[in-house]
PyMOL commands that place a pseudoatom at each C-alpha (Angstrom):
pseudoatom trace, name=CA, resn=UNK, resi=1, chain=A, elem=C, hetatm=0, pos=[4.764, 38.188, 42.902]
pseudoatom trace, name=CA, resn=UNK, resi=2, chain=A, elem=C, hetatm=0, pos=[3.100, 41.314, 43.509]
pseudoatom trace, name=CA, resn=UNK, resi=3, chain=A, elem=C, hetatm=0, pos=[-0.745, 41.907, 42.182]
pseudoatom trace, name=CA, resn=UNK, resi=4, chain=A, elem=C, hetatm=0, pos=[1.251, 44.921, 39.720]
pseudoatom trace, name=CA, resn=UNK, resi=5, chain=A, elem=C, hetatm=0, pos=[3.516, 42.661, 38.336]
pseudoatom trace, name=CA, resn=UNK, resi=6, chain=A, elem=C, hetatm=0, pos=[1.519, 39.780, 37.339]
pseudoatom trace, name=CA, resn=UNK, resi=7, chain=A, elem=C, hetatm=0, pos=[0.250, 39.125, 33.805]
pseudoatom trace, name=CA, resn=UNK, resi=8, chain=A, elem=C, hetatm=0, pos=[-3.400, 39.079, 32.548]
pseudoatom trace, name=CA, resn=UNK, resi=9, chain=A, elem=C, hetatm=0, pos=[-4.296, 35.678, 33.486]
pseudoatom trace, name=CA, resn=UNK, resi=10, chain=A, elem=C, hetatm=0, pos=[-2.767, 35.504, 36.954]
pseudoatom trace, name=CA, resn=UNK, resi=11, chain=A, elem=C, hetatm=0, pos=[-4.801, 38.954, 37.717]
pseudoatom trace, name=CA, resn=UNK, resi=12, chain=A, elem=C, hetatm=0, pos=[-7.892, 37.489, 36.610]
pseudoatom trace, name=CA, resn=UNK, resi=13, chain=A, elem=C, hetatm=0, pos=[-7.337, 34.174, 38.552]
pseudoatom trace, name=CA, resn=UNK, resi=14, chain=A, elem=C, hetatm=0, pos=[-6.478, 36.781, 41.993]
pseudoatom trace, name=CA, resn=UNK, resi=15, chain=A, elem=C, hetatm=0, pos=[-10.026, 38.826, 41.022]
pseudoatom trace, name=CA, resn=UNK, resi=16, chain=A, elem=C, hetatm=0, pos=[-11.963, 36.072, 40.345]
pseudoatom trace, name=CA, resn=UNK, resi=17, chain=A, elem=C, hetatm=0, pos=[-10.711, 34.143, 43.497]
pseudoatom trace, name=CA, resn=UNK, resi=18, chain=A, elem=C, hetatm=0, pos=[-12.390, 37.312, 45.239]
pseudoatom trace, name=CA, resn=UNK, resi=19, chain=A, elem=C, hetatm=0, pos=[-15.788, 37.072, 44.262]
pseudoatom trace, name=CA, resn=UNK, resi=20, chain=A, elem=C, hetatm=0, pos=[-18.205, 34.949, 46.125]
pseudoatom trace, name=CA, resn=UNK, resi=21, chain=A, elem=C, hetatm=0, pos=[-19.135, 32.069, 43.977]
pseudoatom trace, name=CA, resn=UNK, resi=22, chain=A, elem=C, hetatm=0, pos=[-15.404, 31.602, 43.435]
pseudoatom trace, name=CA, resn=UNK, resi=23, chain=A, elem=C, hetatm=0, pos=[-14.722, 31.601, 46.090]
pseudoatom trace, name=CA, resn=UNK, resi=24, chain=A, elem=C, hetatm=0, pos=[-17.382, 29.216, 47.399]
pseudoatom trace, name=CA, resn=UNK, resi=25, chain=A, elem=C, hetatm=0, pos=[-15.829, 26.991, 44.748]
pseudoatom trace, name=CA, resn=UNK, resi=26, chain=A, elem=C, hetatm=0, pos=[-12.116, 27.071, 45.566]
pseudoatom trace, name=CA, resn=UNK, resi=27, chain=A, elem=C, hetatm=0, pos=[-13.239, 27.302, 49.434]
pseudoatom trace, name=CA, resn=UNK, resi=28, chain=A, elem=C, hetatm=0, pos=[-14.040, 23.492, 49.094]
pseudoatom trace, name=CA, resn=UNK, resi=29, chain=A, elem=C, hetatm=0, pos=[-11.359, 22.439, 45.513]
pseudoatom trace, name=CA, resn=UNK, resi=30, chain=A, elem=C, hetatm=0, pos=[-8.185, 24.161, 45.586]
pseudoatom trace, name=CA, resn=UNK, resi=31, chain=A, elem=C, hetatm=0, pos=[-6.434, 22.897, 48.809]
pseudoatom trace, name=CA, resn=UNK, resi=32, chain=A, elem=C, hetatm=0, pos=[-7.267, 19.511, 47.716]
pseudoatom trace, name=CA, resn=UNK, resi=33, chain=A, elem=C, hetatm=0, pos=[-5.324, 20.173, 44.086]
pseudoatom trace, name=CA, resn=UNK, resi=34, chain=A, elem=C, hetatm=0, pos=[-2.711, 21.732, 45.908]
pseudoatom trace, name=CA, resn=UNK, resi=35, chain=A, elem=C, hetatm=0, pos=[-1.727, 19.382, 48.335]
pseudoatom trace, name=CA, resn=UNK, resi=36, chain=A, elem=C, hetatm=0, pos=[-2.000, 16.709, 45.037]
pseudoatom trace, name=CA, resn=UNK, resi=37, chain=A, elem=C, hetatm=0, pos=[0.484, 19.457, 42.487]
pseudoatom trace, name=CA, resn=UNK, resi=38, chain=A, elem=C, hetatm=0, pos=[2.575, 19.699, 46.006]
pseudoatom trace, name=CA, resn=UNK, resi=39, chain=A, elem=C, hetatm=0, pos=[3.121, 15.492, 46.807]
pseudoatom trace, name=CA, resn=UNK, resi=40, chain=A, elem=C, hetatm=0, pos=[3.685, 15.279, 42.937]
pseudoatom trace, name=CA, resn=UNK, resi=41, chain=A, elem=C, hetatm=0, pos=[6.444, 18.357, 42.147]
pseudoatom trace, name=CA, resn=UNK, resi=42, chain=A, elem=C, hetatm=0, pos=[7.848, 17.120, 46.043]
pseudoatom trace, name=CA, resn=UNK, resi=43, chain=A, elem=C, hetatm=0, pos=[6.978, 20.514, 47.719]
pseudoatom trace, name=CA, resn=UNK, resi=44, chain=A, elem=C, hetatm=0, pos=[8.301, 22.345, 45.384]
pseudoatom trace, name=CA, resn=UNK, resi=45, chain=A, elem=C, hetatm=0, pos=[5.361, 23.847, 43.534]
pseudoatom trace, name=CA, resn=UNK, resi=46, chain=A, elem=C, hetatm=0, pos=[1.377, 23.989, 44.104]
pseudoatom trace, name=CA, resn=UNK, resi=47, chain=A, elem=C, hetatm=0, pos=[-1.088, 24.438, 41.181]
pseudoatom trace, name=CA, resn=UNK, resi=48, chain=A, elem=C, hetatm=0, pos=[-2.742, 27.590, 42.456]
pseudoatom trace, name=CA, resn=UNK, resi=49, chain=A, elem=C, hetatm=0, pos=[0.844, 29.240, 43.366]
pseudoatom trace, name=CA, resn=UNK, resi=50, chain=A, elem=C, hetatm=0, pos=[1.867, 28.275, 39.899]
pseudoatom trace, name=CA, resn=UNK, resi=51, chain=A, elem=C, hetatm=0, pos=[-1.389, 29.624, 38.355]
pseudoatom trace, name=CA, resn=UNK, resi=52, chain=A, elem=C, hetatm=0, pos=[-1.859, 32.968, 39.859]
pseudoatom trace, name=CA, resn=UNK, resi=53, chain=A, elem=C, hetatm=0, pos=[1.944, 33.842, 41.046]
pseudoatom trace, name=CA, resn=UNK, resi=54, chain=A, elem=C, hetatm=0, pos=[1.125, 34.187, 44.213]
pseudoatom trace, name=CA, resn=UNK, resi=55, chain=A, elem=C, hetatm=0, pos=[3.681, 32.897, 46.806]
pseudoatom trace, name=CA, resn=UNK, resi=56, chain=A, elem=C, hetatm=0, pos=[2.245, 29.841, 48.049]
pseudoatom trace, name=CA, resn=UNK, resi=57, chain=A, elem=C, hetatm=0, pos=[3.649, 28.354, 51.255]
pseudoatom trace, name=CA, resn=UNK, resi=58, chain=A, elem=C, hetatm=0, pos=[2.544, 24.995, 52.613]
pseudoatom trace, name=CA, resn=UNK, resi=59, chain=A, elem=C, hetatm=0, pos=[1.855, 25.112, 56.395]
pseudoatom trace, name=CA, resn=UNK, resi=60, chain=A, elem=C, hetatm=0, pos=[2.040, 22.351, 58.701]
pseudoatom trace, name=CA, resn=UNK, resi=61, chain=A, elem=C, hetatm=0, pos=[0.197, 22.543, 62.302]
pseudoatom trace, name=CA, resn=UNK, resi=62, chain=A, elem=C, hetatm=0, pos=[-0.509, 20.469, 64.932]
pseudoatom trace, name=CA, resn=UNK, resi=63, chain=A, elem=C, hetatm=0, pos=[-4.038, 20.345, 65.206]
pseudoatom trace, name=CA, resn=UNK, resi=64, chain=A, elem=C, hetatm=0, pos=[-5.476, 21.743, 68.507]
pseudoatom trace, name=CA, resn=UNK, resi=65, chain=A, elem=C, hetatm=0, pos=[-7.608, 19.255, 69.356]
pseudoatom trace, name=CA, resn=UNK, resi=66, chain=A, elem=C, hetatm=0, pos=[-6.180, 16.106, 68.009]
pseudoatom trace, name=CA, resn=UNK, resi=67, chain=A, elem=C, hetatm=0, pos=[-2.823, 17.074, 68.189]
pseudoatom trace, name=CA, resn=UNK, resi=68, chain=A, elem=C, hetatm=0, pos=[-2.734, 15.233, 64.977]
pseudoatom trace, name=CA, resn=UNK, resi=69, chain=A, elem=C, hetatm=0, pos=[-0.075, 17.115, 62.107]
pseudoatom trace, name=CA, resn=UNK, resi=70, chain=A, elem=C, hetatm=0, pos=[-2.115, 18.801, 59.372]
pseudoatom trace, name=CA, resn=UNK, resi=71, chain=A, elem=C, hetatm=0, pos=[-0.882, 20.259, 56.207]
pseudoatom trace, name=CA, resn=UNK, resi=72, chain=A, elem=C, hetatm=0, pos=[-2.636, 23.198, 54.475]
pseudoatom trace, name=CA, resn=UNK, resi=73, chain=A, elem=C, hetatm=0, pos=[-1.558, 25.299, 51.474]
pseudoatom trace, name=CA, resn=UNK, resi=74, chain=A, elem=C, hetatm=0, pos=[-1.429, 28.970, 52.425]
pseudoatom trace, name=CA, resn=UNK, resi=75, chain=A, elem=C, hetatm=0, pos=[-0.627, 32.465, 50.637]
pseudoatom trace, name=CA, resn=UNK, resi=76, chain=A, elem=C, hetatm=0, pos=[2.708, 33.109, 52.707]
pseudoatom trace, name=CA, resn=UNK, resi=77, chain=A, elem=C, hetatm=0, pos=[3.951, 37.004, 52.055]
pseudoatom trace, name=CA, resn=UNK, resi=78, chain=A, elem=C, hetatm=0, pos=[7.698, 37.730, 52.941]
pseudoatom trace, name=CA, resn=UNK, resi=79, chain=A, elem=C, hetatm=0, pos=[7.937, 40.026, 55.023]
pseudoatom trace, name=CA, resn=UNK, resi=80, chain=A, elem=C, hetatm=0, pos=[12.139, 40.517, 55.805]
pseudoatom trace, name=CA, resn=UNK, resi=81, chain=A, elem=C, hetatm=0, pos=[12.929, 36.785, 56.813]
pseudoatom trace, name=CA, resn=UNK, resi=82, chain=A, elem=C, hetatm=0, pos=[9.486, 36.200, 58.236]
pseudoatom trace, name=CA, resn=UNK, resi=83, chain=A, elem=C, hetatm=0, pos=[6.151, 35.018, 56.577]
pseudoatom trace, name=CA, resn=UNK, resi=84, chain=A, elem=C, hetatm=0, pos=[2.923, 36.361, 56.716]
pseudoatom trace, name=CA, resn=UNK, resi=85, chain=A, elem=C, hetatm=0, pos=[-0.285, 34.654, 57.003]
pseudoatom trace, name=CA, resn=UNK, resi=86, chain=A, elem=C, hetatm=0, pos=[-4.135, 35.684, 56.743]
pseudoatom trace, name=CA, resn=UNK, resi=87, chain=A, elem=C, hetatm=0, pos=[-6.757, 33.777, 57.767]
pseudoatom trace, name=CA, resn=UNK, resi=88, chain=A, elem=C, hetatm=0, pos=[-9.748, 34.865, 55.641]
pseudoatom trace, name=CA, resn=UNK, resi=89, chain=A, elem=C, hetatm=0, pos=[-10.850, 31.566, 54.929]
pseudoatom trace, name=CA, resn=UNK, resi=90, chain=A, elem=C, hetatm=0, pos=[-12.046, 33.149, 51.741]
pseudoatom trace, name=CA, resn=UNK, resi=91, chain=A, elem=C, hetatm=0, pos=[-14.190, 35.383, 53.454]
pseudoatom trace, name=CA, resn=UNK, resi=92, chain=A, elem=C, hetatm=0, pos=[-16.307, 32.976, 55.417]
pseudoatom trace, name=CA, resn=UNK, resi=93, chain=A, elem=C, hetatm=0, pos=[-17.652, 33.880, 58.739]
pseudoatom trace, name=CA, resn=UNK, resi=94, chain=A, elem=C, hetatm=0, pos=[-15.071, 32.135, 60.961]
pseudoatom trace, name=CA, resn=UNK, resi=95, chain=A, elem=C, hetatm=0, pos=[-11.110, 31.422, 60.646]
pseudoatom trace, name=CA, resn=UNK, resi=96, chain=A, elem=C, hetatm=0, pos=[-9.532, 28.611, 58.942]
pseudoatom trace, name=CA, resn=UNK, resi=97, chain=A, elem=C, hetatm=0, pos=[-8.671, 25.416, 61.067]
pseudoatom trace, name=CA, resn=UNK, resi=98, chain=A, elem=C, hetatm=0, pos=[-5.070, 25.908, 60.866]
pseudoatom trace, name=CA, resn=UNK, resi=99, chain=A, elem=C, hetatm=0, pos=[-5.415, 29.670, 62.331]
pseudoatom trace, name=CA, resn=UNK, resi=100, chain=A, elem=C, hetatm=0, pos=[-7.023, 27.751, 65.831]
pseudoatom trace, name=CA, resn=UNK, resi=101, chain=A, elem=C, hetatm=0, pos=[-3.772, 25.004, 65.556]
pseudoatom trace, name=CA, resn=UNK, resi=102, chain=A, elem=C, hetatm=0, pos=[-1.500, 27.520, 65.810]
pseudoatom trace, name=CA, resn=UNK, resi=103, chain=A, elem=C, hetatm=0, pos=[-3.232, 29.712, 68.631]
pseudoatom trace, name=CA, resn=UNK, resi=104, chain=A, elem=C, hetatm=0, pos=[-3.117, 26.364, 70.006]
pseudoatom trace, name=CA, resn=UNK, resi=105, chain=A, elem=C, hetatm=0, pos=[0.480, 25.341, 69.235]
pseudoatom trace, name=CA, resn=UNK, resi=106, chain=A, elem=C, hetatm=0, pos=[2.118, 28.139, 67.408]
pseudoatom trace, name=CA, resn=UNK, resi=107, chain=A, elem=C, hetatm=0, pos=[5.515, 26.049, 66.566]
pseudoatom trace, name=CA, resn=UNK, resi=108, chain=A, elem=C, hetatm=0, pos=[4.912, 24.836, 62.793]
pseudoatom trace, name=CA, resn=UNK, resi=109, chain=A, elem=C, hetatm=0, pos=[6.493, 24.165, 59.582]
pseudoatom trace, name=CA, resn=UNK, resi=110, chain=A, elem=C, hetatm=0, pos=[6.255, 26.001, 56.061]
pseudoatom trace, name=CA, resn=UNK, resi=111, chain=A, elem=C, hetatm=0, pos=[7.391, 24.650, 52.992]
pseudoatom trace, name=CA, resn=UNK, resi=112, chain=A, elem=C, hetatm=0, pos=[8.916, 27.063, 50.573]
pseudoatom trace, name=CA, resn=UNK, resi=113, chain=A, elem=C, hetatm=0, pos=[10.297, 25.560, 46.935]
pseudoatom trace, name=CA, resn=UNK, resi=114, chain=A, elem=C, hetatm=0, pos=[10.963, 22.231, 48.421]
pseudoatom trace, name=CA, resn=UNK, resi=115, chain=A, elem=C, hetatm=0, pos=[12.313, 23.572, 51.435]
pseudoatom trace, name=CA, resn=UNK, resi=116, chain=A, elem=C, hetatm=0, pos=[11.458, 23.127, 55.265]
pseudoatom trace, name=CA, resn=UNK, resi=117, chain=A, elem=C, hetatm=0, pos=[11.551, 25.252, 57.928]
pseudoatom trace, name=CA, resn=UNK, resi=118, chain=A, elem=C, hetatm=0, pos=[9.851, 25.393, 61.335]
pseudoatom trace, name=CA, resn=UNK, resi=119, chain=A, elem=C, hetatm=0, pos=[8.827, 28.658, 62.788]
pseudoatom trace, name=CA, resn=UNK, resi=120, chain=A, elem=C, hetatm=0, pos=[6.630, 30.008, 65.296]
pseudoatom trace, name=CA, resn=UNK, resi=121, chain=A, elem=C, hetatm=0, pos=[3.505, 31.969, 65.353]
pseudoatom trace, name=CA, resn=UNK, resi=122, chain=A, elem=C, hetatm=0, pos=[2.141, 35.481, 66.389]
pseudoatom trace, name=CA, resn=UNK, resi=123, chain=A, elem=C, hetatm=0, pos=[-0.870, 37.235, 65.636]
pseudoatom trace, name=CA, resn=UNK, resi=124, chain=A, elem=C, hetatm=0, pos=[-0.168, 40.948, 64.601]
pseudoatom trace, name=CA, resn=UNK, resi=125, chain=A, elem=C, hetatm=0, pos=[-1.919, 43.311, 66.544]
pseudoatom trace, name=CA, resn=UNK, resi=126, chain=A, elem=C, hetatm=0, pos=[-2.009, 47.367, 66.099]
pseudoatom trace, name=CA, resn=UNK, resi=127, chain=A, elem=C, hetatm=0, pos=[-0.002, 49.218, 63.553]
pseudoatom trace, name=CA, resn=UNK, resi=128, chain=A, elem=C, hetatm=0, pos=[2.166, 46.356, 62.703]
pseudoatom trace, name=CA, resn=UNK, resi=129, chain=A, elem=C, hetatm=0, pos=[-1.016, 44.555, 61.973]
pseudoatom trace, name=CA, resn=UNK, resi=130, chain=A, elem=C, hetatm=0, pos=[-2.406, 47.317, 59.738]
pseudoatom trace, name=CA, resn=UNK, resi=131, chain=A, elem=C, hetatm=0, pos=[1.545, 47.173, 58.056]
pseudoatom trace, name=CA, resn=UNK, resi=132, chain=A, elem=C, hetatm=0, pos=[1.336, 42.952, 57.330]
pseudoatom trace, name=CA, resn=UNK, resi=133, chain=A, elem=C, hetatm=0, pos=[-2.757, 43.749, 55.788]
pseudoatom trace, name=CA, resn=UNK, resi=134, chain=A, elem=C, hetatm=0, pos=[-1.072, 46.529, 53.228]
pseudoatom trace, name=CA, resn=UNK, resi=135, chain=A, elem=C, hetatm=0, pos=[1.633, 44.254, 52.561]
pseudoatom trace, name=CA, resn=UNK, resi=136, chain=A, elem=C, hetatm=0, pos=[-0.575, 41.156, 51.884]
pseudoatom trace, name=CA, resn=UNK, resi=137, chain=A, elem=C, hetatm=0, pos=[-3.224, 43.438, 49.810]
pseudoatom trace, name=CA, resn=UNK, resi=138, chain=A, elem=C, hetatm=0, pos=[0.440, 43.990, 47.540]
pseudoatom trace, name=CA, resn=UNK, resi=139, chain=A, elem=C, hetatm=0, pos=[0.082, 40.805, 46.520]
pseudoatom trace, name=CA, resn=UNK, resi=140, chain=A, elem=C, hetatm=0, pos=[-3.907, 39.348, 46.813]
pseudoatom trace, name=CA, resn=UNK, resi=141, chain=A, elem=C, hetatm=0, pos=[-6.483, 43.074, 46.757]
pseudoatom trace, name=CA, resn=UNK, resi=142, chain=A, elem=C, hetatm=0, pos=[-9.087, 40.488, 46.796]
pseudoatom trace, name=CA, resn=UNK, resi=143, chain=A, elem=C, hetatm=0, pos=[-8.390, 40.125, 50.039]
pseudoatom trace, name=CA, resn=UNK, resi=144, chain=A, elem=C, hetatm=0, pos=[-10.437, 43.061, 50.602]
pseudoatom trace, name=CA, resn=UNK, resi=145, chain=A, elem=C, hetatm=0, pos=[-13.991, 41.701, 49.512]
pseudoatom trace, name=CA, resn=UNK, resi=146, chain=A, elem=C, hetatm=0, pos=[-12.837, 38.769, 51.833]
pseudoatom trace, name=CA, resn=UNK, resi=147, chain=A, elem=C, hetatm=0, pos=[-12.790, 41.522, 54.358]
pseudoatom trace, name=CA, resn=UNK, resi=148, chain=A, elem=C, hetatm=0, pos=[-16.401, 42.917, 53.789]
pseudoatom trace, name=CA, resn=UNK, resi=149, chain=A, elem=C, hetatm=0, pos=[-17.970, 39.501, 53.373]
pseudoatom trace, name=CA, resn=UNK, resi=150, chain=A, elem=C, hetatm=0, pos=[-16.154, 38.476, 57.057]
pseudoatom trace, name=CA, resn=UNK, resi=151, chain=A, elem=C, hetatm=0, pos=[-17.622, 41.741, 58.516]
pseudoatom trace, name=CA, resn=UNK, resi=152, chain=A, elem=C, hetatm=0, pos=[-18.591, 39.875, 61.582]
pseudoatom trace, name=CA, resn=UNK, resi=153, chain=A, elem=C, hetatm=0, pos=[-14.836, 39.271, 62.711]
pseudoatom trace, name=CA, resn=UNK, resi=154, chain=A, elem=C, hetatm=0, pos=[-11.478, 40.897, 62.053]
pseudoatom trace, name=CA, resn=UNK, resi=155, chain=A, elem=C, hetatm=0, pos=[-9.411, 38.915, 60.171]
pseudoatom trace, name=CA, resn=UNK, resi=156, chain=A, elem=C, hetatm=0, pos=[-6.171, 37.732, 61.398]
pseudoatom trace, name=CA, resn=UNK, resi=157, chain=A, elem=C, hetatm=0, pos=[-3.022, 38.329, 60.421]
pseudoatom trace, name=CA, resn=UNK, resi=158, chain=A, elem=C, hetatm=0, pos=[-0.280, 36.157, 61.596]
pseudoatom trace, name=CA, resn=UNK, resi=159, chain=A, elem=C, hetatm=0, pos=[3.507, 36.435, 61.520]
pseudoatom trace, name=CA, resn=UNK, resi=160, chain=A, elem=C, hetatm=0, pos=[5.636, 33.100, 60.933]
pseudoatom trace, name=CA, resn=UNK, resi=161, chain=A, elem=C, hetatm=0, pos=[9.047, 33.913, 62.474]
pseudoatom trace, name=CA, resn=UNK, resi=162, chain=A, elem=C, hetatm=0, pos=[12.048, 30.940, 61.414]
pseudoatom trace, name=CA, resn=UNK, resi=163, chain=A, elem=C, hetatm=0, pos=[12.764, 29.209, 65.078]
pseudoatom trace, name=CA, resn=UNK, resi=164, chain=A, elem=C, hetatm=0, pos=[16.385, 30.194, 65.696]
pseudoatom trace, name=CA, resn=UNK, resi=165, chain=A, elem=C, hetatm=0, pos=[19.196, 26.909, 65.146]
pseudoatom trace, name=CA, resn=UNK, resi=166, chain=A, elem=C, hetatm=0, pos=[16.693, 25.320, 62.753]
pseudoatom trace, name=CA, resn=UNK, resi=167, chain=A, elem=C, hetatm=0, pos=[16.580, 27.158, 59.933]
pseudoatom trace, name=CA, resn=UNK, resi=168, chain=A, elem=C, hetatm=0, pos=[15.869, 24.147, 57.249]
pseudoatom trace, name=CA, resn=UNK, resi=169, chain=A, elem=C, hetatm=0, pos=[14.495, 20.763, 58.012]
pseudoatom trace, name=CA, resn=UNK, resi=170, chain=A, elem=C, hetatm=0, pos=[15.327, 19.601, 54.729]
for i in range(1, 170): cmd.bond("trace and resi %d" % i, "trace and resi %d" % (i + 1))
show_as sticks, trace
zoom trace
């Protein structure tokens, strides 16, 4: 759901989210209640999607250095068939682990309402780049201060693209 067409509370939950101490907070809470509300509702729902509106995807990687699988929840924006991804690890100075897993091994899986899918990864570069950071900042403008407070790297945005012939894993 778009940041315009979300009610009072789930605004307040996206602006709050974008201030530091919040963020410091649900840096080191949320993805633990989320992968709990996930394993519960069986990947249909996660607490903060539910919460704030936001579309909330979980992402599964193989981890670049352990080439172990590991799960994180993730704001995924639609964009046509594909999802987008940013990792602005709330603003902190370097990426989130599961933006190195996929520069590592960019074939995943995302979880959408219960449903799996694998796809494969590509950072945006350039215009389309600058399209996917509008699009996101549709949905989560609080990605912006995550922006100013990460002024020591760009943030990247990734595109999830569904792997042709295996469209749903489940």
């Amino acid at each position: 759901m778009k940041y315009r067409d979300a009610n009072p509370i789930q605004r307040f939950l996206r602006w709050s989210a974008a201030t530091a101490p919040a963020s410091w907070l649900y840096l080191r809470v949320v993805h633990h209640i989320d992968r709990l509300s996930y394993r519960l509702t069986r990947g249909r729902y996660t607490l903060s999607g539910w919460l704030t509106g936001l579309p909330v995807i979980i992402l599964t990687t193989t981890g670049a250095k352990t080439g172990q699988q590991r799960t994180s929840p993730v704001v995924g924006v639609p964009d046509g068939d594909n999802l987008v991804v940013v990792a602005s690890n709330w603003g902190q100075r370097h990426a989130p682990g599961w933006y190195y897993n996929l520069r590592a091994h960019p074939t995943a899986t995302v979880t959408v309402g219960g449903v799996s899918r694998r796809v494969r990864a590509r950072e945006a570069i350039g215009d389309e780049r600058d399209r996917l950071w509008q699009r996101d900042l549709e949905f989560y403008p609080g990605r912006a201060a995550y922006e100013r407070r990460a002024a020591n790297r760009r943030i990247p945005v990734v595109m999830l693209t569904p792997v042709s012939g295996q469209d749903h894993l489940s």
